[in-house]
C-alpha positions as CSV (number, residue, x, y, z in Angstrom):
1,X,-33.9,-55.0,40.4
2,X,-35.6,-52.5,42.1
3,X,-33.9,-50.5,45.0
4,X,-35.3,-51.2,48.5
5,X,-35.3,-48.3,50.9
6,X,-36.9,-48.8,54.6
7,X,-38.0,-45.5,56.2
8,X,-37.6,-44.0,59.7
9,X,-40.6,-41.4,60.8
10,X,-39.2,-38.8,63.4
11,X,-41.0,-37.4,66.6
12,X,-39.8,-36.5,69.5
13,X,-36.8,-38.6,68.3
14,X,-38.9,-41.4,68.3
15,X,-39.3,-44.0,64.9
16,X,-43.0,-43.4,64.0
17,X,-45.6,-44.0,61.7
18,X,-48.3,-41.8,61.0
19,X,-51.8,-43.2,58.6
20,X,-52.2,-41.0,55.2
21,X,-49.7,-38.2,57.2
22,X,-52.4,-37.5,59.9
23,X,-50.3,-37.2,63.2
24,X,-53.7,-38.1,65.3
25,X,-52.6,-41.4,64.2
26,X,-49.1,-41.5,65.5
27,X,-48.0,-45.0,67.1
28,X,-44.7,-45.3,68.2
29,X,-42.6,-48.5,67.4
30,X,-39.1,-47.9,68.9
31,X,-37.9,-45.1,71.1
32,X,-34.1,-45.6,69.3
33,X,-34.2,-45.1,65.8
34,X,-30.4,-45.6,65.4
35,X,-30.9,-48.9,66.7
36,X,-34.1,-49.2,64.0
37,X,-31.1,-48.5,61.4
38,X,-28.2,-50.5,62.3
39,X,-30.7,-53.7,61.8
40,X,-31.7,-52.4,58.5
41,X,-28.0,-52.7,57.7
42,X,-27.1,-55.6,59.3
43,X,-29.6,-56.9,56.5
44,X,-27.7,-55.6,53.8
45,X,-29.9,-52.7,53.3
46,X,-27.4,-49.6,52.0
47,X,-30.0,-47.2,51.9
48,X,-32.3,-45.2,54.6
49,X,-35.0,-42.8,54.3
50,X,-35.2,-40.5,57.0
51,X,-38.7,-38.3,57.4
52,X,-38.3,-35.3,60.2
53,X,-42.1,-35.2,61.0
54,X,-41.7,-32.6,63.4
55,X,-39.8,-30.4,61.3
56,X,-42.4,-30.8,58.5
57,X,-45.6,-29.8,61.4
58,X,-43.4,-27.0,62.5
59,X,-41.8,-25.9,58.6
60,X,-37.9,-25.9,59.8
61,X,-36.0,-28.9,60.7
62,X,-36.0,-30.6,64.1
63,X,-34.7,-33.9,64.6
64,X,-30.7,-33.0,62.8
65,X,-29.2,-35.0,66.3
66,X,-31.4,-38.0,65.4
67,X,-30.1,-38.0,61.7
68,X,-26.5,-37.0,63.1
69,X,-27.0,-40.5,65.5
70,X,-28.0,-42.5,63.2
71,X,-25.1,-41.2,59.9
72,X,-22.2,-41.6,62.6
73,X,-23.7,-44.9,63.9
74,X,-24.5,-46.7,60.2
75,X,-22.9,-46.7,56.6
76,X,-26.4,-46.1,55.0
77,X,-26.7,-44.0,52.5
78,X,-29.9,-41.1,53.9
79,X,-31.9,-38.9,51.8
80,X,-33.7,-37.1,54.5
81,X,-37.1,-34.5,54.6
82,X,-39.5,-33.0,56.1
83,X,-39.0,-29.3,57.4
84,X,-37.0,-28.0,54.7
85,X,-37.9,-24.7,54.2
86,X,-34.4,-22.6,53.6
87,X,-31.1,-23.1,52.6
88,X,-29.7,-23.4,56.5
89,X,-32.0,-26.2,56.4
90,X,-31.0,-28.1,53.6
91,X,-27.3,-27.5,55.0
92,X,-28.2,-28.5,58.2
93,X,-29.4,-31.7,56.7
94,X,-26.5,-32.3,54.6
95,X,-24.0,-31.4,57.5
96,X,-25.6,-33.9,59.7
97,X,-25.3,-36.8,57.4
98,X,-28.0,-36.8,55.0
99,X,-25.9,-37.8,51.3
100,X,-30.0,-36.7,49.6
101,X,-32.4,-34.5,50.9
102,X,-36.1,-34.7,49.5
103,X,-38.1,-31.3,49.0
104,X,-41.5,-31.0,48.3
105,X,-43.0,-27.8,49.8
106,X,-40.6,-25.4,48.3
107,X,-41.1,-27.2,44.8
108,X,-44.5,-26.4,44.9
109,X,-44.6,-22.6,46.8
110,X,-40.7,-21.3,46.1
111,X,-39.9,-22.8,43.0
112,X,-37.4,-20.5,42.1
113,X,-35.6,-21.1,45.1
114,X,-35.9,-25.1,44.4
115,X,-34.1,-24.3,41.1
116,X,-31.4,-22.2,43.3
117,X,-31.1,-25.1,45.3
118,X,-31.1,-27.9,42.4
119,X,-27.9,-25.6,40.7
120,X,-26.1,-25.2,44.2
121,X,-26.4,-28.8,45.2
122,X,-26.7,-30.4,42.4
123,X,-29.7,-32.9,41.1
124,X,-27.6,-35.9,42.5
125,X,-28.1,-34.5,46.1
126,X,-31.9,-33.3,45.3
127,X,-35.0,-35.2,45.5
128,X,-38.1,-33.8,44.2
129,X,-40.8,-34.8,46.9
130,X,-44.0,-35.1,45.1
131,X,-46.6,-36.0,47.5
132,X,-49.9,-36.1,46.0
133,X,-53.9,-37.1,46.6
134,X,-55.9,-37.2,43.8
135,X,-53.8,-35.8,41.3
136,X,-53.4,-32.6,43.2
137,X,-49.7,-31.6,45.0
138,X,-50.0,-31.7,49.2
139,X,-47.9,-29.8,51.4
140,X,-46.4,-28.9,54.7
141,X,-47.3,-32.5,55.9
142,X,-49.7,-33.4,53.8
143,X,-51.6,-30.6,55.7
144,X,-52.1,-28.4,52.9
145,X,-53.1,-28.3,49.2
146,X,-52.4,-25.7,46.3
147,X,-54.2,-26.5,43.8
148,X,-51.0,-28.1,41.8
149,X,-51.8,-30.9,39.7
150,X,-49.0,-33.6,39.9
151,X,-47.9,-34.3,36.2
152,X,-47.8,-30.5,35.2
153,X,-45.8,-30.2,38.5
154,X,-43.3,-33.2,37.5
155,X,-43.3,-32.3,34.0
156,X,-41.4,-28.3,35.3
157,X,-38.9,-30.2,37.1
158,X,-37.7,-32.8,35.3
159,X,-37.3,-29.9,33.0
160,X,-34.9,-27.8,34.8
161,X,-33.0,-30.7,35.4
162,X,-34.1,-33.2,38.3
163,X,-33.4,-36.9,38.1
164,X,-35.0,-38.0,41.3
165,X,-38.6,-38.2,42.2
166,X,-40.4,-39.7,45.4
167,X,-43.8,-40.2,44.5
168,X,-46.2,-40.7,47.7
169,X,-49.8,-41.5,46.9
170,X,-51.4,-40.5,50.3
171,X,-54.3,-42.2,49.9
172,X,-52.3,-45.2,50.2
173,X,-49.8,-44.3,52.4
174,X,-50.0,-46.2,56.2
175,X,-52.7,-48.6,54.8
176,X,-50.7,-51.6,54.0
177,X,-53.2,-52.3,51.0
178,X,-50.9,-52.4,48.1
179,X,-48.8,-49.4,46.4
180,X,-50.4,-47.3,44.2
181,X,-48.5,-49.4,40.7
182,X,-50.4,-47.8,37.8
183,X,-49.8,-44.0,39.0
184,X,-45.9,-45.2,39.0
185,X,-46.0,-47.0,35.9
186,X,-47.7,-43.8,34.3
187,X,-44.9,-41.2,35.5
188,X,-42.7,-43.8,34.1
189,X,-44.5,-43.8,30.6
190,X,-44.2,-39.8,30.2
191,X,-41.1,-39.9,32.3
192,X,-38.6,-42.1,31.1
193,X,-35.5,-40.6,32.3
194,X,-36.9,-40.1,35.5
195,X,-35.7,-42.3,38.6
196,X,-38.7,-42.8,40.3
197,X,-39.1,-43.6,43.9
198,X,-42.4,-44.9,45.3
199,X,-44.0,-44.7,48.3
200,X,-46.9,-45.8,50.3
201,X,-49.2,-48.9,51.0
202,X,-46.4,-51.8,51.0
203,X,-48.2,-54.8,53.1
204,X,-46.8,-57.3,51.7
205,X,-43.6,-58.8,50.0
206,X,-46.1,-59.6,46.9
207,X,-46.6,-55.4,46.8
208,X,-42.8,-54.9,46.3
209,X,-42.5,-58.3,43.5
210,X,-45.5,-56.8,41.8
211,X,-43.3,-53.3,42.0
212,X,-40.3,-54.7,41.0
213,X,-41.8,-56.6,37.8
214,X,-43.6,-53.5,37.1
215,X,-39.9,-52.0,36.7
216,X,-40.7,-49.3,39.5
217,X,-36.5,-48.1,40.2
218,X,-37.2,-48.1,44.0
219,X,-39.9,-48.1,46.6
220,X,-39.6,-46.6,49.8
221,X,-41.5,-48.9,52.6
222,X,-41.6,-49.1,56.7
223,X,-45.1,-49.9,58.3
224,X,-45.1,-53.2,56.8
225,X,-41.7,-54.2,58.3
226,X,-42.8,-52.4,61.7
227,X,-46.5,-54.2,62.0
228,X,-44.7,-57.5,60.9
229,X,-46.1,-57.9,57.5
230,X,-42.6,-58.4,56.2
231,X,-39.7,-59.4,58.1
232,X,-36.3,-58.0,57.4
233,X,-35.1,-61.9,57.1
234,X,-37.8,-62.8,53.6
235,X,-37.3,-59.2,52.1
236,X,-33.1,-59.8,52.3
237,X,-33.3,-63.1,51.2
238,X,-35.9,-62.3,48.1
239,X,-33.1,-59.6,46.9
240,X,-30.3,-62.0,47.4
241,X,-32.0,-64.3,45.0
242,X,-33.4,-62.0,42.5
């Protein structure tokens, strides 16, 4: 069955959502994100994915108290991103309670030091963020391409040894118009030992059925649970049947 992981958008310590990562878009939908989590796992949810979109705008992270909140408050497991740039970052991250820490950026601009980082940590610990428009790599919160095309970029990692990608089509993301299947099914298909996580434009419990029977590993979602397209109550229920 595929893994269901609801997401928490940082700023200003404040659960967010941004539309296709443009920050002109930001709406707030609770000012407590711990208290954001602890429903998540009241509904059996084990897993969290926590986005610091303030340390992504500014390229060093910002909300670690937020993360450190919401770890001591909650037993979920958190891959956490957004503003890892150095190794103090990725520390800071892990030392604050992230168990995974997703990092796209330095995959695509320092990719020695990703491969540092992937033999220091370990590929358990490492997601490789792979946030992409049109077949081309974005960076820096989505703020920035280089010109990287996304399956060459996937193919050199899963290479040097990463197990974990999150895949975020951006042209999707925030729309809540359905998940961008084929693209998944396709890194799957050239992929195979590859755990893939998707991400982006979940409306609808039918999205993540469609994903599921597509044998997509996991999905990352949150707008849809936050604008009520999906309550917390259907999408537990749907898993404890499956």
């Amino acid at each position: 069955m595929i893994e269901l992981i609801p997401a928490i958008d940082l700023i200003d310590g404040k659960c967010v959502r941004l539309t296709k990562g443009d920050y002109t878009t930001q709406k707030v939908y609770n000012e407590d994100p711990v208290a954001v989590a602890r429903e998540f796992e009241s509904y059996g949810f084990t897993r969290l994915h926590v986005v610091d979109l303030d340390g992504a705008r500014s390229k060093h992270i910002v909300n670690h108290a937020t993360l450190e909140r919401i770890a001591s408050a909650t037993r979920l497991t958190i891959d956490f991103g957004g503003g890892i740039k150095t190794e103090d970052d990725l520390r800071i991250a892990f030392d604050n309670g992230a168990s995974l820490a997703t990092v796209g950026s330095v995959a695509a601009t320092h990719p020695d030091r990703f491969i540092q980082w992937l033999e220091t940590f370990g590929p358990e610990h490492i997601i490789l963020g792979a946030d992409a428009k049109d077949g081309l790599i974005s960076i820096n919160g989505w703020k920035e391409e280089n010109g990287l095309q996304l399956f060459p970029f996937l193919h050199h990692y899963i290479g040097k040894g990463v197990k974990n990608v999150l895949c975020t089509e951006i042209s999707k993301d925030g729309m809540l118009q359905g998940p961008a299947i084929d693209l998944y099914k396709n890194i799957m298909a050239y992929f195979p030992e590859c755990h893939v996580i998707a991400s982006g434009g979940v409306g609808r419990l039918q999205d993540i059925i469609e994903l599921d029977r597509a044998g997509i590993p996991a999905i990352v979602f949150g707008k849809a649970i936050y604008e009520g397209r999906i309550t917390l109550k259907e999408l537990a229920e749907w898993a404890e049947n499956k």
